[in-house]
MOPAC internal coordinates of N, CA, C and O (Angstrom, degrees):
PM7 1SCF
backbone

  N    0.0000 0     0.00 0     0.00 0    0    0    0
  C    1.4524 1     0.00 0     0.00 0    1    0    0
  C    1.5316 1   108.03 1     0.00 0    2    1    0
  O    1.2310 1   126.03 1   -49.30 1    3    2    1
  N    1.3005 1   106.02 1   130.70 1    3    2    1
  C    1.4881 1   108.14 1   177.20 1    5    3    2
  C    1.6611 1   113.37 1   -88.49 1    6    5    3
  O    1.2310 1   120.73 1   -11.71 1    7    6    5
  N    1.3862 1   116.20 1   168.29 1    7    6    5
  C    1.5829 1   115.14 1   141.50 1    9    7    6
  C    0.7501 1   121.56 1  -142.04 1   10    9    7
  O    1.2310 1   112.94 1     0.74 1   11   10    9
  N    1.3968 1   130.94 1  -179.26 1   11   10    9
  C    1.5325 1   128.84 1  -149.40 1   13   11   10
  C    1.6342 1    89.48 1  -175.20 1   14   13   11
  O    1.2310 1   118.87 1   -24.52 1   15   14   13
  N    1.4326 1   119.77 1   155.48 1   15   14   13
  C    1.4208 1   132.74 1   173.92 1   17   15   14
  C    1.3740 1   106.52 1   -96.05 1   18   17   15
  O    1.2310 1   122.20 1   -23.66 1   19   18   17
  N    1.6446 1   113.40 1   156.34 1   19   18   17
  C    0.9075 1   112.62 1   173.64 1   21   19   18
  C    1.6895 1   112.80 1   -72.37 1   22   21   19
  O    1.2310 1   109.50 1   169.18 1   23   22   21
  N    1.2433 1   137.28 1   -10.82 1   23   22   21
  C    1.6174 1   123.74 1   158.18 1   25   23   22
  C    1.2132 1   104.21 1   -75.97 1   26   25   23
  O    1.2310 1   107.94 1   153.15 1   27   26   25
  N    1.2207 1   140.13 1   -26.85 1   27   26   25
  C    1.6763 1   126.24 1   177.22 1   29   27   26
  C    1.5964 1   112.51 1   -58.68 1   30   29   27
  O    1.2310 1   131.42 1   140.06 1   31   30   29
  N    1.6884 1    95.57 1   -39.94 1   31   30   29
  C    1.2386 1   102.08 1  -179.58 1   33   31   30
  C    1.5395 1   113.85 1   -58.92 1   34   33   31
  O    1.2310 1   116.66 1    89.44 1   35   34   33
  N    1.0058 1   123.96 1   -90.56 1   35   34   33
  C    1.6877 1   127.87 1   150.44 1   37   35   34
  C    1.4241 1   123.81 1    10.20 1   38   37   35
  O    1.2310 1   127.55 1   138.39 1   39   38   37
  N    1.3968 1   103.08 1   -41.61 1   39   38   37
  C    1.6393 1   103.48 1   166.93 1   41   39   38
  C    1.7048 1   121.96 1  -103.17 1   42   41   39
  O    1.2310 1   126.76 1   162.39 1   43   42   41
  N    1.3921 1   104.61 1   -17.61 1   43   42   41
  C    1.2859 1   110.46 1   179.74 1   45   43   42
  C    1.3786 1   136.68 1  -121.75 1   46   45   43
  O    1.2310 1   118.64 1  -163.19 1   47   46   45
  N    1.7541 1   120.20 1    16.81 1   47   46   45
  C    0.9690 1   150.45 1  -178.33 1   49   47   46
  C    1.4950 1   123.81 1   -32.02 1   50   49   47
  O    1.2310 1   126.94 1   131.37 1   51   50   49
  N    1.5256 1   104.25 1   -48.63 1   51   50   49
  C    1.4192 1    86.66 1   177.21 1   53   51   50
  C    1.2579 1   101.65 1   -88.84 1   54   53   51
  O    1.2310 1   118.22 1   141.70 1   55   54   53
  N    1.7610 1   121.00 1   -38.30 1   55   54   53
  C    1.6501 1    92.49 1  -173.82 1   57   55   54
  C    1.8219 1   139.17 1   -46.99 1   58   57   55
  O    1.2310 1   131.66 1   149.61 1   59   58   57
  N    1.8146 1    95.10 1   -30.39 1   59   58   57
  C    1.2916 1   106.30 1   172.15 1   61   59   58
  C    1.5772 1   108.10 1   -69.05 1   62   61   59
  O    1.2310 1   113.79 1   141.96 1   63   62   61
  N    1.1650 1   129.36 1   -38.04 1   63   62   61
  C    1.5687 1   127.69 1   165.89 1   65   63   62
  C    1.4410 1   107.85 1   -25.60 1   66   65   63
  O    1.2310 1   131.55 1   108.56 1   67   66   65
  N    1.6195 1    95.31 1   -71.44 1   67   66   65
  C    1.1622 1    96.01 1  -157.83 1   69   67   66
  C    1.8715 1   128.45 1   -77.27 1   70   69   67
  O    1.2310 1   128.14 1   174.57 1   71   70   69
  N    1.6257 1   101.93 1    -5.43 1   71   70   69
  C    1.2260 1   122.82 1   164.71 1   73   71   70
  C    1.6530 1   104.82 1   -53.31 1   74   73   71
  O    1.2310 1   132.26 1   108.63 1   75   74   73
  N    1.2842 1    93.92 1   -71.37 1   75   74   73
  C    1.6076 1    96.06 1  -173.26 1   77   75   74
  C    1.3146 1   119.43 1   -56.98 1   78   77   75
  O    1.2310 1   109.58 1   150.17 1   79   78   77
  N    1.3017 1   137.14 1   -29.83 1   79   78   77
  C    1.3661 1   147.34 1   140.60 1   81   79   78
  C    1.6197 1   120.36 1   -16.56 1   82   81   79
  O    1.2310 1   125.69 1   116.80 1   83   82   81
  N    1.6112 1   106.68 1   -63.20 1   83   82   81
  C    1.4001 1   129.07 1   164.84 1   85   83   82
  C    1.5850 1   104.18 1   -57.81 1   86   85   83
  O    1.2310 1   125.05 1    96.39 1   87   86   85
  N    1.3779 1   107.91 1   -83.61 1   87   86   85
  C    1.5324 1    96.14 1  -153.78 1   89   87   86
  C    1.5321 1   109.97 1  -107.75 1   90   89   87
  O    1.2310 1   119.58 1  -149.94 1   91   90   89
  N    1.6503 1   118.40 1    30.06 1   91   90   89
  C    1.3182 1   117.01 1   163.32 1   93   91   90
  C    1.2415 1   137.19 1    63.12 1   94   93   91
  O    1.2310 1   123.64 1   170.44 1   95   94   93
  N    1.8273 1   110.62 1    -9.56 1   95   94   93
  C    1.2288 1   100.10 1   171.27 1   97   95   94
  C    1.4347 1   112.41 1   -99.86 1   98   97   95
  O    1.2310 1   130.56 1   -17.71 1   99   98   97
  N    1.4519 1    97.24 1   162.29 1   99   98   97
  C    1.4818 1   129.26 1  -166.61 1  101   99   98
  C    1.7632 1   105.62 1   -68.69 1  102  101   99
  O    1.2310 1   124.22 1   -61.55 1  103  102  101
  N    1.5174 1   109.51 1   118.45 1  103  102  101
  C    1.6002 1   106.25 1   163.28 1  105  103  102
  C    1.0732 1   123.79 1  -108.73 1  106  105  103
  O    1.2310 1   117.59 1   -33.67 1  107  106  105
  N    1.1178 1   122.20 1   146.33 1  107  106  105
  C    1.4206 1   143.32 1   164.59 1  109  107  106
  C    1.4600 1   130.58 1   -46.96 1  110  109  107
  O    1.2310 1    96.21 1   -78.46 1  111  110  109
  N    1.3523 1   159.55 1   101.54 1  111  110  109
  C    1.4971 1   125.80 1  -170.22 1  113  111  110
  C    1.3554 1   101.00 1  -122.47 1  114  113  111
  O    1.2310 1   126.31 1   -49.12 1  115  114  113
  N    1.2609 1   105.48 1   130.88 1  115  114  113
  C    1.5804 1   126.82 1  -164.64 1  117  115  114
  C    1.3660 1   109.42 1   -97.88 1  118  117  115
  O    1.2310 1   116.34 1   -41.70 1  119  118  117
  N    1.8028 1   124.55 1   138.30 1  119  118  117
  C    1.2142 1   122.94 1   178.05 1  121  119  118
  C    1.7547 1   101.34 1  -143.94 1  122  121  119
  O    1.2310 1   127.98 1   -46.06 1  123  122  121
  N    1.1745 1   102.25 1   133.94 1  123  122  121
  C    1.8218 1   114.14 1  -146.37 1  125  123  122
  C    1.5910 1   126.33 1    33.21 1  126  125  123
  O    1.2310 1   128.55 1  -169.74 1  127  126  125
  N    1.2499 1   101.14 1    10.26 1  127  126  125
  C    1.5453 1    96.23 1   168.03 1  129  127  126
  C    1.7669 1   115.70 1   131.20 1  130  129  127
  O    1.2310 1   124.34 1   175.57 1  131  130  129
  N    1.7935 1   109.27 1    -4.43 1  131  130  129
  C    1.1827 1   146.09 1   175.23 1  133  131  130
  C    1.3063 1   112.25 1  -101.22 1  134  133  131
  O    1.2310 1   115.87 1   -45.33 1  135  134  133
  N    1.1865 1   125.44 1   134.67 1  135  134  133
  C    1.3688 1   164.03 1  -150.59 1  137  135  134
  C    2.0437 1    87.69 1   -92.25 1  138  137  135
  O    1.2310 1   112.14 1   -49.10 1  139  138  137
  N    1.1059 1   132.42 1   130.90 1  139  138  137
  C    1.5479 1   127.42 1  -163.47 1  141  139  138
  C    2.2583 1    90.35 1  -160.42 1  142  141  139
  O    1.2310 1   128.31 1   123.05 1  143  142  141
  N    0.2670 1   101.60 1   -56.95 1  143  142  141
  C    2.2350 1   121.75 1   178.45 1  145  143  142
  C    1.2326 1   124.15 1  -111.61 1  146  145  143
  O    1.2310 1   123.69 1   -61.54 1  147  146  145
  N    1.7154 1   110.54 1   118.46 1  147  146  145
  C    1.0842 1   120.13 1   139.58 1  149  147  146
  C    1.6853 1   135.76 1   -52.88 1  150  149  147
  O    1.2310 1   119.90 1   -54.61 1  151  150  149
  N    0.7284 1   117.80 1   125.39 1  151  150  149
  C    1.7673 1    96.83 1   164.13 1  153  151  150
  C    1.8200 1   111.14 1  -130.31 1  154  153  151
  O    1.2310 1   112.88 1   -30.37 1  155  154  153
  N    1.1148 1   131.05 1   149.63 1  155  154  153
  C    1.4755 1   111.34 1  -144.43 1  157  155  154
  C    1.6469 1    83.19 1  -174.53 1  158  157  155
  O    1.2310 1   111.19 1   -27.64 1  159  158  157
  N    1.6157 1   134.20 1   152.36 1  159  158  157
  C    1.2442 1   154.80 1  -139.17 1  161  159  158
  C    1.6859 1    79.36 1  -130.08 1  162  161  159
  O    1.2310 1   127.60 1   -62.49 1  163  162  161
  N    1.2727 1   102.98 1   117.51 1  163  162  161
  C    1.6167 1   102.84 1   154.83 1  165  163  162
  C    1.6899 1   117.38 1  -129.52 1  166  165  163
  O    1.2310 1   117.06 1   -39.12 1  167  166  165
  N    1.1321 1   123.20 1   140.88 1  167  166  165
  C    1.6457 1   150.88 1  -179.15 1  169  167  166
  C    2.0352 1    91.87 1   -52.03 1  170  169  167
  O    1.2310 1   130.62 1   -42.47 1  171  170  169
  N    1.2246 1    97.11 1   137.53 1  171  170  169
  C    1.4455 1    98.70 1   160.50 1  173  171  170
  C    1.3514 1   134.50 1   -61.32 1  174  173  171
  O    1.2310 1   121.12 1   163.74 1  175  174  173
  N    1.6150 1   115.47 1   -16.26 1  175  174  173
  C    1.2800 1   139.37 1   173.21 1  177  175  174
  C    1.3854 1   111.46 1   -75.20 1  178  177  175
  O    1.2310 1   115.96 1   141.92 1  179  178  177
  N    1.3018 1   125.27 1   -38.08 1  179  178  177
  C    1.2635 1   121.73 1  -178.60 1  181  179  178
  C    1.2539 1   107.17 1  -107.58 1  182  181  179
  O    1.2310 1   106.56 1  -141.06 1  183  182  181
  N    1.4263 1   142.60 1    38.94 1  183  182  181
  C    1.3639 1   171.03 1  -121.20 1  185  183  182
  C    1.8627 1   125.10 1   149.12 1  186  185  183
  O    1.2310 1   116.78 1   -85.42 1  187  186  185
  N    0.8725 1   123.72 1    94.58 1  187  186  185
  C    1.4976 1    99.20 1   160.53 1  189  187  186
  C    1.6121 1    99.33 1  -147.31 1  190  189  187
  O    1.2310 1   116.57 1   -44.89 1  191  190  189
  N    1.4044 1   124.12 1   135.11 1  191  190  189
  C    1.0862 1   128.28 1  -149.07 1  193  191  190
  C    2.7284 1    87.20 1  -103.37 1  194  193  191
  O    1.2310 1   142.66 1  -175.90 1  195  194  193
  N    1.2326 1    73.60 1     4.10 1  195  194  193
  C    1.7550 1    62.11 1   154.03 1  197  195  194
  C    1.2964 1   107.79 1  -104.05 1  198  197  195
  O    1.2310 1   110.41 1   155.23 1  199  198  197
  N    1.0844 1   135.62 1   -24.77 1  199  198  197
  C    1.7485 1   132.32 1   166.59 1  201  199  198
  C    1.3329 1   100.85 1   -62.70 1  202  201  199
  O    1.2310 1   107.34 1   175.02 1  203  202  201
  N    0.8998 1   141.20 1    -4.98 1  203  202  201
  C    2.0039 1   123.09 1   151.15 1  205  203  202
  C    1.2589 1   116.77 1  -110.04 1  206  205  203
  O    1.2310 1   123.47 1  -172.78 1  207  206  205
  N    1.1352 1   110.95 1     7.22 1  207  206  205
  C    1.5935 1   101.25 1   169.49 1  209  207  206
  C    1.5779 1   109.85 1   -74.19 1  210  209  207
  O    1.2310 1   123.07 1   -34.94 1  211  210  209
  N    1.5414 1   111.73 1   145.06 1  211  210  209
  C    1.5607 1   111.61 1   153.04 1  213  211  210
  C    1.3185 1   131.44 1   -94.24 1  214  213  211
  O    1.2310 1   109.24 1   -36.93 1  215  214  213
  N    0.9673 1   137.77 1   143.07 1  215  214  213
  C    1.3408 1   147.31 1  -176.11 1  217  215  214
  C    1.6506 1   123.86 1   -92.28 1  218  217  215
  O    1.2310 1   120.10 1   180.00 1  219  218  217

């Protein structure tokens, strides 16, 4: 498990995106030194953004 700050985040967003994309593990995002976000790779199956649409 990685972590990362929330200014790392801010500056490095997609690369960390796309890390976790690649190699799936789950980061941490830290704000003064506390643990605040998950961020975590999910499958389109256990995701699909037409299951929240309303009709």
């Amino acid at each position: 498990m990685k972590f990362v700050t929330v200014s790392e985040l801010r500056n490095k967003a997609t690369q960390i995106v796309a890390a976790i994309e690649d190699t799936r593990e789950e980061v941490i995002i830290t704000k003064n030194g506390k643990p605040v976000v998950l961020m975590r790779f999910i499958t389109d199956e256990a995701f699909s953004l037409k299951d929240t649409e309303k009709e």
